[in-house]
N, C-alpha and C positions, 0 to 999 in steps of 0.2 A: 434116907439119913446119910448114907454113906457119901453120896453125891456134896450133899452138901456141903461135908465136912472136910472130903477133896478139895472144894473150892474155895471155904473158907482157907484151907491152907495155901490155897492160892494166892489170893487176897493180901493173907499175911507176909507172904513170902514178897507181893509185889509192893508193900510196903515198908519191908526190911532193904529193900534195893534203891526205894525214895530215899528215906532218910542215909540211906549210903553213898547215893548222889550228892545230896545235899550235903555232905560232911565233904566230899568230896571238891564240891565247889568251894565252899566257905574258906578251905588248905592253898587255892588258886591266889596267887598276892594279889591286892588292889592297883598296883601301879604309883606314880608319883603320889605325892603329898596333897595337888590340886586335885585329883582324882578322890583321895582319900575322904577330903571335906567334902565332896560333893557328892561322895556315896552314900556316908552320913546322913545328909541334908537328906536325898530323898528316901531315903530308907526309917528317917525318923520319922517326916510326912509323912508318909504312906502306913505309918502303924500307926499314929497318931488319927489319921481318917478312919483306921477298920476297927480302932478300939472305940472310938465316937460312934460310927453306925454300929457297931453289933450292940453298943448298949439300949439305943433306940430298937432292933432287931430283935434282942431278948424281951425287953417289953412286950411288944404283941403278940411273942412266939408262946412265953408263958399263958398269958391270956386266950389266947386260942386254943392251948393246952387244956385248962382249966372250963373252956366251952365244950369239948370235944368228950372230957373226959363225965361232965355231969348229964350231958344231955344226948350225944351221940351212942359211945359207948365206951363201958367205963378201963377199956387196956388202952385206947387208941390213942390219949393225951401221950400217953406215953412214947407210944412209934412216931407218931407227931416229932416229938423231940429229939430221939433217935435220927429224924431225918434233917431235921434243922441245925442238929449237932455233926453230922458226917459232912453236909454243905460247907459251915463255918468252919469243920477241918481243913475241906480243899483249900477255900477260899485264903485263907492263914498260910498255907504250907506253901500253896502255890505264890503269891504276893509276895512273901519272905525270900522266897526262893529266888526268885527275879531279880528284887534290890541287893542280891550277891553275886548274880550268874552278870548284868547287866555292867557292870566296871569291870569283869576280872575278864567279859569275851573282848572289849574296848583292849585293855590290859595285854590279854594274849595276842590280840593284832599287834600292837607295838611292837612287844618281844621278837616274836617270829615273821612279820609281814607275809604270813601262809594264811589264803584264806580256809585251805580245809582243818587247819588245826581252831584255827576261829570257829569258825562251825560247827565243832565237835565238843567246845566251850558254852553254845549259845546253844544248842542242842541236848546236850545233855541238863543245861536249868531247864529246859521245856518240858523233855522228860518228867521231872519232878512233878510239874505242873498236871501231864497229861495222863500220867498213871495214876495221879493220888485220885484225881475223878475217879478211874473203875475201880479203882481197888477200893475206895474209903464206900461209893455207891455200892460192890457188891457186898463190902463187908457189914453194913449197915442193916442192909437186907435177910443175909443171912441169918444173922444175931435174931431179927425178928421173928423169921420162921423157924431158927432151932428153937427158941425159946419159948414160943407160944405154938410149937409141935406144928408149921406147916397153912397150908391153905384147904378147908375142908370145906366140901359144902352144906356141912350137916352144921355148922357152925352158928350156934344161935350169943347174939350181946344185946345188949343193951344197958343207956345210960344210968348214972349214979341214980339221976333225981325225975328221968322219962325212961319207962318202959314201952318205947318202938323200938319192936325187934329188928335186929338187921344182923346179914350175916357178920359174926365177928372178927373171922379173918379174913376176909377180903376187905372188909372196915381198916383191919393193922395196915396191910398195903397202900391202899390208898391214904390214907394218915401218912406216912411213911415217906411217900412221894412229894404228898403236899407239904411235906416238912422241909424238904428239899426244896420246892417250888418257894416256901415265902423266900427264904433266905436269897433264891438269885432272885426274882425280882427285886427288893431292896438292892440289890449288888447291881444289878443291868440298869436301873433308872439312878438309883446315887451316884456311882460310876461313872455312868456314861455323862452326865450332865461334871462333875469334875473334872475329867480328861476333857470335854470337848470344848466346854469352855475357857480350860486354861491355851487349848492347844487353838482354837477360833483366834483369843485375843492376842496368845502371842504370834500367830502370823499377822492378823494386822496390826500391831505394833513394830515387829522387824520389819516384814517384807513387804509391809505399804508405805504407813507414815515415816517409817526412820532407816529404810533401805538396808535394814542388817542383814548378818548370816543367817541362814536358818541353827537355832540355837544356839544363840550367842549369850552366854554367862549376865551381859549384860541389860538383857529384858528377864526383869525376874517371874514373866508368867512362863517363859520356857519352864523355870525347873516343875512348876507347880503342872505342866505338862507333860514331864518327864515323869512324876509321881501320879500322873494320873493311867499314863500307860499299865501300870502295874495294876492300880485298883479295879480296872475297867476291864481292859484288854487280856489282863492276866485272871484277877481275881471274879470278876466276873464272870466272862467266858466259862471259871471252870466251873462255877457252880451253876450254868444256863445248860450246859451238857452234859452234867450230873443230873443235871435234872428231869432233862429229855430222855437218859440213857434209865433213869430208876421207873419212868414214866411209861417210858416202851415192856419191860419187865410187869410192873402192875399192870396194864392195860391186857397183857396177857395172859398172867393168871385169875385176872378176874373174868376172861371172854370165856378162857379152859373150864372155869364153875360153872359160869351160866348157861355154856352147851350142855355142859354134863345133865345140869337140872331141865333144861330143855329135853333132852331125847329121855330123860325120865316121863317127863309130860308127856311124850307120846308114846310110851309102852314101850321105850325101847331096853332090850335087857340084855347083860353083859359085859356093858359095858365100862366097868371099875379101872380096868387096866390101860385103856385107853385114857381114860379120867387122871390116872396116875402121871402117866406119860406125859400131857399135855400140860399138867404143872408145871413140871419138872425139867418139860424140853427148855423153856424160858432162861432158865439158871445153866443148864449147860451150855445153850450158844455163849449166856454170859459170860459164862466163868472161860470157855474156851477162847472166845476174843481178850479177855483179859488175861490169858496164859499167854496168848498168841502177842499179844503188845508187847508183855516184858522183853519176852526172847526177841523179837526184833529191836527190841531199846538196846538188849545187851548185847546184839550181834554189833551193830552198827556204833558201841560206844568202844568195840575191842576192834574193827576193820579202821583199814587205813585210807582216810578221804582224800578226794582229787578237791582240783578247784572248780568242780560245778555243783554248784549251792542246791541248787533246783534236781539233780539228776542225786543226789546224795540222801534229799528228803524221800524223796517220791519213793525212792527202796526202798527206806523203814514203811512206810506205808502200803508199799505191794506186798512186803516180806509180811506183816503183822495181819492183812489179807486172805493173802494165800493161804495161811496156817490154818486162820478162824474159817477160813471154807474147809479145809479139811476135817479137821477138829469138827467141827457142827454137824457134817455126813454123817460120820464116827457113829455121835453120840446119838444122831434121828436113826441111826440103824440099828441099831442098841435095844434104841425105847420102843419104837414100832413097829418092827419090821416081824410078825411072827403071830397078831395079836388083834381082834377083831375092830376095825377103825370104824369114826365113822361116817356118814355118805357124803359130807363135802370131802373126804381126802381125797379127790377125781383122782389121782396119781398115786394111791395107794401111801405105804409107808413112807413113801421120800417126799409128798406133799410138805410137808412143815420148811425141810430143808428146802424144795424151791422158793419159799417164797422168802425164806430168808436170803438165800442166793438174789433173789429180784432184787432188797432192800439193799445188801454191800453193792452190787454193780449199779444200781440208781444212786447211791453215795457216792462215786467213783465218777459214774458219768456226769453228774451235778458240778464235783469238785473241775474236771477238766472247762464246762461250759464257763463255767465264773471263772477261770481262769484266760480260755479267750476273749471275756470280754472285760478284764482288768488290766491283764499283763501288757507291759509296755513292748513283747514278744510277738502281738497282733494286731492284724487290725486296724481293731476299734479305738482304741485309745491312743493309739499312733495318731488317728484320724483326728483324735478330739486336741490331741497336742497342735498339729497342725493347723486347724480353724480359730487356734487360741491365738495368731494373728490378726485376726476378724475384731478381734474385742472379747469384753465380756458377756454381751446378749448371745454371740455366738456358740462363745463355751458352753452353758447354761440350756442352750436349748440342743444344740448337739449333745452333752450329759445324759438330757432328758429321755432321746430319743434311742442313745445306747443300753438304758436302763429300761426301758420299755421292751425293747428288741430281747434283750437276755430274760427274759419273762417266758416264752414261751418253751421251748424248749423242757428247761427244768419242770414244769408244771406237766409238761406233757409228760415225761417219764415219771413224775410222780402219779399222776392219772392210770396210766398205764400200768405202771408197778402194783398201783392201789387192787387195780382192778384184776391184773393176772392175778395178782394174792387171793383175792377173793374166789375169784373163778375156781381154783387150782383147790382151795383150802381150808373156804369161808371164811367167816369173820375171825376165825383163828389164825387165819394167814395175815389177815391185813397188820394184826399186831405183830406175826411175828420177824414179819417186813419190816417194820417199824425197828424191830429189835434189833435185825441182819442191821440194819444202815448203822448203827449206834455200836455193834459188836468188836467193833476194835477202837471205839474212842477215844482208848488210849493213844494212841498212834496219830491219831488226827489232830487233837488237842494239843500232844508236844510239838507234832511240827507249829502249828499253830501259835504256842507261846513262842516259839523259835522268835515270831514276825517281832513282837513289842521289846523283846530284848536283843536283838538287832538293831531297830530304832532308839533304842538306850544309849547301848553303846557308840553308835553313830553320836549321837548328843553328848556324850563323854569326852569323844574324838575332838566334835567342834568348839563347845564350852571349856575343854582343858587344853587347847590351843596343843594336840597332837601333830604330827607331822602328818603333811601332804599325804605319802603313803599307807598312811592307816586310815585316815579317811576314805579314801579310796577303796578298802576290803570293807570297812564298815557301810561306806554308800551301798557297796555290791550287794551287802548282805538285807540294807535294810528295802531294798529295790525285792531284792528275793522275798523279804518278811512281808510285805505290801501282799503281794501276789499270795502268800499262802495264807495271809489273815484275810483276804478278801475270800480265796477257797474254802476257809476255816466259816466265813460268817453265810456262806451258799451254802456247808455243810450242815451248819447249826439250824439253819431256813428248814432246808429240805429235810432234812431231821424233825425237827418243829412239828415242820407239816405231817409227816407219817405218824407221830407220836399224837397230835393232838384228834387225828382221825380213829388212830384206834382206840384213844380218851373216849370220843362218841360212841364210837359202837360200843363199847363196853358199861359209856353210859345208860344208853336206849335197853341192852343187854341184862344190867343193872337194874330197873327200876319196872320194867318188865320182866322180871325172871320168871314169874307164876305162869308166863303165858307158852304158849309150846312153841312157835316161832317171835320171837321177839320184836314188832317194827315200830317205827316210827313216820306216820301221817305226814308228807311233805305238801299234801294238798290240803290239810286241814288251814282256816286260819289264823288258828293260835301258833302253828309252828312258822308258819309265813311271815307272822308279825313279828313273831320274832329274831324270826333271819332278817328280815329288814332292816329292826334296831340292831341287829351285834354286827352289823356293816360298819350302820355310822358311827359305832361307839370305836371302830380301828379309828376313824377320819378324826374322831375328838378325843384320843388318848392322844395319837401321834403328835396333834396339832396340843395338847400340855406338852411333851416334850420340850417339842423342837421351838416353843414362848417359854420354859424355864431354862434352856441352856440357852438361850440368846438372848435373853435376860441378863444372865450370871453374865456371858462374855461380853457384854458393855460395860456393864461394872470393872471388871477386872481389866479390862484395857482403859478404859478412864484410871484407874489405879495406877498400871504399870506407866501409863502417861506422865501421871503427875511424878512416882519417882525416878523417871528420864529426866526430870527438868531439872532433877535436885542435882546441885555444881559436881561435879568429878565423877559420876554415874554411866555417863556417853562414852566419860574419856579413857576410863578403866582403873580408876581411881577409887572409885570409891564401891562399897560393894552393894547392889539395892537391898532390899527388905525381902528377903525370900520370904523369911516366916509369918510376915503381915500377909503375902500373895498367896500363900499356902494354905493358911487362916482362913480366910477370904473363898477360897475354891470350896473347902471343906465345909464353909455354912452356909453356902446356897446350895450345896450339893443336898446337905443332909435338910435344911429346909425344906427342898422343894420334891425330896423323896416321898413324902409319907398316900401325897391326897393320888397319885396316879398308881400306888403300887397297893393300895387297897382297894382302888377299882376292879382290878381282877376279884377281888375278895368279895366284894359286897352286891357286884352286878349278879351274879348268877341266884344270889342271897334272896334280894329284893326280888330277880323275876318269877323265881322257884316259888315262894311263899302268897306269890298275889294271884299270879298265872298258872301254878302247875308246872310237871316234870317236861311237857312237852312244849310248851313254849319255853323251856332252861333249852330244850335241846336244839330249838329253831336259833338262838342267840348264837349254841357254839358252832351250830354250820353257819350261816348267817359271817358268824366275826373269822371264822376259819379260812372259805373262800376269799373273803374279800383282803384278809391279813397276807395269805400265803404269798400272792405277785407282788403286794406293797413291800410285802417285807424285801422280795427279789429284788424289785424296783431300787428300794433305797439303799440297798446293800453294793449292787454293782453300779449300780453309776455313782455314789460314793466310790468306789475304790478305782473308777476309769477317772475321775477327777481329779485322786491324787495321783497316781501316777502318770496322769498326762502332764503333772507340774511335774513332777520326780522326773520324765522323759526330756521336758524343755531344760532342766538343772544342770541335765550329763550332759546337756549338748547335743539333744537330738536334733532341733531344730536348729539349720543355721542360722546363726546370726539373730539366735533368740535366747542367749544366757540369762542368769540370773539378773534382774534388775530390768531386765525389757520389760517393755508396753504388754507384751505376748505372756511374759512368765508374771506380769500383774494379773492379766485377765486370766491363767492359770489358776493364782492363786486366790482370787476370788471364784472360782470354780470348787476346788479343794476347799477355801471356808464354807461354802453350800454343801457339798459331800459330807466333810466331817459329822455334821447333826443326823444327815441321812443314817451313812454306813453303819455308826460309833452310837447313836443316841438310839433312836427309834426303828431300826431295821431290826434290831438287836434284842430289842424291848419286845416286838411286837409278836415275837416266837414264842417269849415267857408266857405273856398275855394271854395267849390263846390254848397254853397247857395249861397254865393255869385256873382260871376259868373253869376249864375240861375236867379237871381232878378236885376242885371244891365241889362241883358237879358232881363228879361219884361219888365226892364222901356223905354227902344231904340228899343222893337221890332216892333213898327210900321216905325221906323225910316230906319231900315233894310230892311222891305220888301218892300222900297221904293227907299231908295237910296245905292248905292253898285256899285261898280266902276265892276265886272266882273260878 
C-alpha cells in the first residue's frame, strides 16, 4: 500500500507540473493579428473534431460498459471506464495543449531568431503532451488497485446476470487497459484518416496542380492539415502509448497471478512473498520511469539550449533513461533480493531488473535504427532523395526497398530481447521487457509531440507570410520533428510488438491457469488456422485504411479545386472556405471510423465463441507476426519519403529546388508515405493490442463456452 500511494503522489505531482506548463504556455503572446485568426481557426477545428468523435466514443464505451458489467463481471464496467476516461484525459489535454504551444514556438522564432529558445517553446507543449500519458495511465491504475484492495489471486467475480467465475482483479486490469485500448483505436483510425487526407490533398493541390508553397493560406486543405496534425499526431499518438504503456503493466500482473497459481499446481510452498513482489515490481518500474520523466522535463525546461535541436532532445531522453535504470535496480533489490524466488529467475534476485534493462536498450536501439533510415543525416534517404531524379516509379520502388531493409534489424532485437527475457526470467520477463521499453514514455512521447508542433509552427511561418529567417528555424525544427516522429512511430511499433506478445502469454497464461505449466499447441490445427486468418486480416484492415483515406483525399482535393477557381482566391483576395474544408475532413473521418475500429473488437469475439480459447490465440500470433514488419515497413519508408522531399526543399539536390520534375516525383513519393507512416503503420500496433486484451478479458469465457 505504501508503494502505491508514493506513486500515486507521483502521478499527482507529475500532473500539477502539466497543467503548470500548460498555464505556462497559454502566458506565451500569439504573435501578429494573422497569426491570431489562424490559431483560432485551428484550435476551434480541432475541438470541434474531439467533441464530435468522443460523442460517438462514449456511445460504445457505455455499452461495452453495461456488457462487461452484466455478463463478465459485475466491478469491471466500471474500470472499463476508468480507462476510457484517463485516454480521453490525454487525448484532450494533449491536443489543447498543441493548438497553444503550436503559434506561440512560430511566435518565439520571430521575436528572438534563437532556435534553442524555439525549442524550448515547442518542447515544453510536448511535455504536456508526454507526461499526461504516464501520469494520467499510472494514476488510473492506481485508483483501481487502491480501491478494489490490489491484484489477488484468490479473487473470485462474476457477472450481474452470468455466474462464470473468473478472477475479479485481474478482470479490473484488464478492463482497465481495454478502456484505454477502445479510445486510441477510435483516435489512430479517426485521426489518422483526418490528417492524412487533408495533408494528401493539400500536397496535390499546392505542389502539383497549382505549384504553391507548401502551406500556403491560400489552399484551404492546408489549414484542415494543420488541425489534423494535432488530432492524430498529438492526440492520437498519446492515447496509442497510453495504451501500450497500461497494457505492458496488465500484462504483468496478470503473468505475476498465474505463475503464482502455477507453482501452487505443482506443490510448490512458500512462495507468498515472491508473489507479493512480482505484482508490485510492475508499478514500481512504472512509477520510477515516470518520477524519472518529470525530472528530466524539468531539468531540461530550467538548462540553457544550444542550436542543436537533435543533441537537445536526445538528453531529456538519455537523462529520463538513466534515472528509470537506476530507480528500477533500487526498487528489484528492495522486493527480491533476500527471499525465496522462483526457478525461472536464472539470475537470481536481479532477473526482473534484466530484463527490463533488455526492453529500455531495445527501445533505444529501435529508436536510433529508424532514425538511420529516415533522417535526411544518412544514407538511405539521401539515396532516395537522389533517384527522385529518375522519376516517380523510381522513388516508389527505392521507398519500398528502404522500408523493407529497416525491417530486420528492429525485429531481430526484438526477437532477441523477447527471448533473453524469457530465458533469464520466464514469462515474467517477457512482460516486464515490455514494460522496461515503455518505462520512461514520458520522455519519448514529449520529444515526439516536439515533431507536429514544429510542423505547425513552420505552417504559421508560411501561411502568415513570416520573414525568411523564421522560416528558416522553423524548417530546421520541423526537418528535426520529422526524424523524431518517425523514431517516435518505430518506438510505438517496437513497443506494440513487446506489449502485444506479453498480451499472449498472459493470454494462454490466462485461460490456462488450472493447469501447472501453461501452453499453447502451435501444431495443433485449430491454432494454425488461426494464425493463418489473423495474417490476412493485418493485409484487409490495412487495405480499409489506406481505400478510406484515399477516398476522403479525392474529395477534398476536388473541394479545395473547386474553391481555387472561385475569382480572388489564387490572388489573395479573397479568403477560401476553411470551415466548409474542415467540415468536410471531420465527416469522412468520423464516417469512416467506426466499421475498422470494431474489428479489433469483434474478430477475437466471433473466433473465441465458434473456435475456442486456442484458436483466439493462433489469430493473435498469427496477426502479431505478420503486423509487427508491416507496421516497420510502412512506418519508415513513410517517413524516408518525406524527408527525401524535405532533403530536395533545403537544397540538397543540386539543381532540384522546389517545383522540379525531381521534387514532383518527391512529392508523389511523400503522398504514398503519408497513408503508410500516419494511417495504417500506426493503426496496426493498436490492432494487435487490442485484439490481445479483448482476448484476456473473454478468455475464461472461451475456454468454456465455444460452439465447435
Amino acid at each position: 500500500m505504501i508503494w502505491w500511494i508514493i506513486f500515486l503522489l507521483v502521478a499527482l505531482a507529475t500532473i500539477a507540473y502539466v497543467f503548470y506548463n500548460y498555464g505556462s504556455i497559454k502566458r506565451l503572446p500569439e504573435g501578429n493579428q494573422d497569426m491570431v485568426e489562424m490559431a483560432e481557426i485551428i484550435r476551434s477545428g480541432a475541438n470541434t473534431f474531439v467533441r464530435t468523435e468522443f460523442k460517438s466514443i462514449a456511445i460504445v464505451t457505455l455499452i461495452m460498459a453495461v456488457v462487461f458489467t452484466l455478463f463478465i463481471e459485475r466491478t469491471c464496467g466500471i474500470t472499463f471506464l476508468v480507462g476510457a476516461l484517463m485516454s480521453s484525459c490525454v487525448c484532450i489535454i494533449g491536443m489543447k495543449s498543441a493548438t497553444y504551444a503550436n503559434v506561440r514556438t512560430a511566435n518565439k522564432a520571430k521575436e528572438t531568431l534563437s532556435i534553442g529558445e524555439t525549442v524550448k517553446v515547442a518542447l515544453m507543449g510536448g511535455s504536456i503532451s508526454g507526461l499526461s500519458v504516464q501520469a494520467f495511465g499510472t494514476l488510473g491504475l492506481l485508483l483501481v488497485l487502491l480501491f478494489f484492495n490490489g491484484v489477488s489471486h484468490t479473487s473470485v467475480g462474476h457477472g450481474l446476470l452470468v455466474n462464470l467465475e473468473c478472477n475479479a482483479s485481474v478482470m479490473r486490469v484488464t478492463t482497465y487497459s481495454l478502456g484505454c485500448s477502445l479510445v486510441a483505436m477510435f483516435n489512430r483510425v479517426a485521426g489518422g484518416n483526418y490528417t492524412k487526407a487533408a495533408d494528401i490533398s493539400a500536397d496535390i493541390l499546392g505542389k502539383i496542380r497549382h505549384d504553391l508553397p507548401e502551406d500556403d493560406s491560400r489552399v484551404p486543405n492546408t489549414i484542415a492539415d494543420f488541425i489534423g496534425d494535432n488530432v492524430n499526431d498529438i492526440a492520437g499518438n498519446c492515447s496509442d502509448l497510453l495504451e501500450s504503456y497500461v497494457a505492458s503493466i496488465a500484462s504483468g500482473l496478470m503473468i505475476a497471478v498465474t505463475i503464482y497459481q502455477s507453482s501452487q499446481a505443482l506443490g510448490e510452498t512458500g512462495m507468498e512473498a515472491v508473489y507479493q513482489s512480482s505484482t508490485l515490481f510492475p508499478i514500481i518500474l512504472a512509477g520510477s520511469g515516470l518520477l524519472a520523466c518529470l525530472l528530466s522535463m524539468m531539468i531540461t525546461s530550467i538548462r540553457k539550449m544550444g542550436d542543436n535541436p537533435e543533441h537537445e532532445l536526445d538528453l531529456s531522453n538519455w537523462v529520463a533513461a538513466g534515472i528509470t535504470i537506476v530507480l528500477s535496480f533500487i526498487g528489484c533489490m528492495l522486493l527480491f533480493k533476500g527471499i525465496k524466488l522462483y526457478d525461472d529467475f536464472k539470475l537470481g534476485w536481479i532477473s526482473p531488473w534484466i530484463s527490463a534493462l533488455l526492453g529500455i536498450i531495445s527501445g533505444v536501439a529501435i529508436g536510433f535504427i529508424t532514425e538511420y533510415y529516415t533522417s535526411t543525416d544518412y544514407k538511405p534517404t539521401k539515396q532516395l532523395a537522389e533517384i527522385a531524379t529518375e522519376g516517380e516509379a523510381f522513388v516508389i520502388t527505392k521507398g519500398d526497398a528502404i522500408g523493407s531493409r529497416s525491417c530486420l534489424l528492429p525485429v531481430l532485437i526484438i526477437g532477441i530481447a523477447l527471448f533473453l527475457s524469457g530465458y533469464f526470467c520466464g514469462t515474467y520477463g517477457i512482460a516486464i521487457s515490455a514494460l522496461g521499453m515503455l518505462s520512461f514514455v514520458g520522455a519519448t512521447v514529449s520529444i515526439d509531440a516536439f515533431g507536429p508542433i514544429a510542423d505547425n509552427a513552420g505552417g504559421f511561418a508560411e501561411s502568415c507570410h513570416l520573414d525568411a529567417e523564421v522560416r528558416e528555424i522553423t524548417d530546421k525544427l520541423d526537418s528535426v520533428g520529422n526524424t523524431t516522429a518517425a523514431i517516435g512511430k518505430g518506438f510505438a511499433i517496437g513497443s506494440a510488438a513487446f506489449a502485444a506478445v506479453s498480451l499472449i502469454v498472459a493470454y494462454v497464461a490466462n485461460y490456462t491457469a488450472a493447469e501447472a505449466v501453461p501452453t499453447l499447441n502451435i501444431a495443433s490445427y485449430v491454432v494454425i488456422a488461426g494464425a493463418v486468418i489473423g495474417g490476412a486480416l493485418i493485409e484487409y484492415f490495412s487495405a480499409i485504411l489506406t481505400d478510406n483515406t484515399i477516398e476522403s483525399a479525392r474529395l477534398m482535393a476536388d473541394e479545395g479545386d473547386r474553391q481555387l477557381s472561385v475569382p480572388g482566391v489564387l490572388e489573395g483576395k479573397v479568403r477560401p472556405e476553411y470551415n466548409k474544408m474542415i467540415e468536410m475532413a471531420a465527416n469522412q473521418a468520423l464516417k469512416k471510423m467506426l466499421a475498422p475500429a470494431v474489428m479489433a473488437i469483434v474478430i477475437p469475439i466471433i473466433g473465441g465463441f465458434i473456435a475456442g480459447a486456442e484458436f483466439v490465440g493462433g489469430i493473435l500470433i498469427g496477426a502479431t507476426i505478420c503486423a509487427i514488419p508491416k507496421a516497420l515497413f510502412m512506418g519508415n519508408s513513410g517517413g524516408a519519403f518525406d524527408n527525401a522531399k524535405k532533403y530536395i526543399e533545403s537544397g540538397g539536390i543540386k539543381g532540384c529546388g522546389k517545383g522540379s520534375p525531381a521534387h514532383k516525383a518527391a512529392v508523389t513519393g511523400d503522398t504514398v508515405g503519408d497513408t503508410r507512416k500516419d494511417v495504417v503503420g500506426v493503426a496496426l500496433d493498436i490492432f494487435i493490442k487490442m485484439m490481445s486484451t479483448v482476448a484476456n478479458t473473454l478468455a475464461v469465457v472461451f475456454s468454456t463456452i465455444h460452439l465447435l
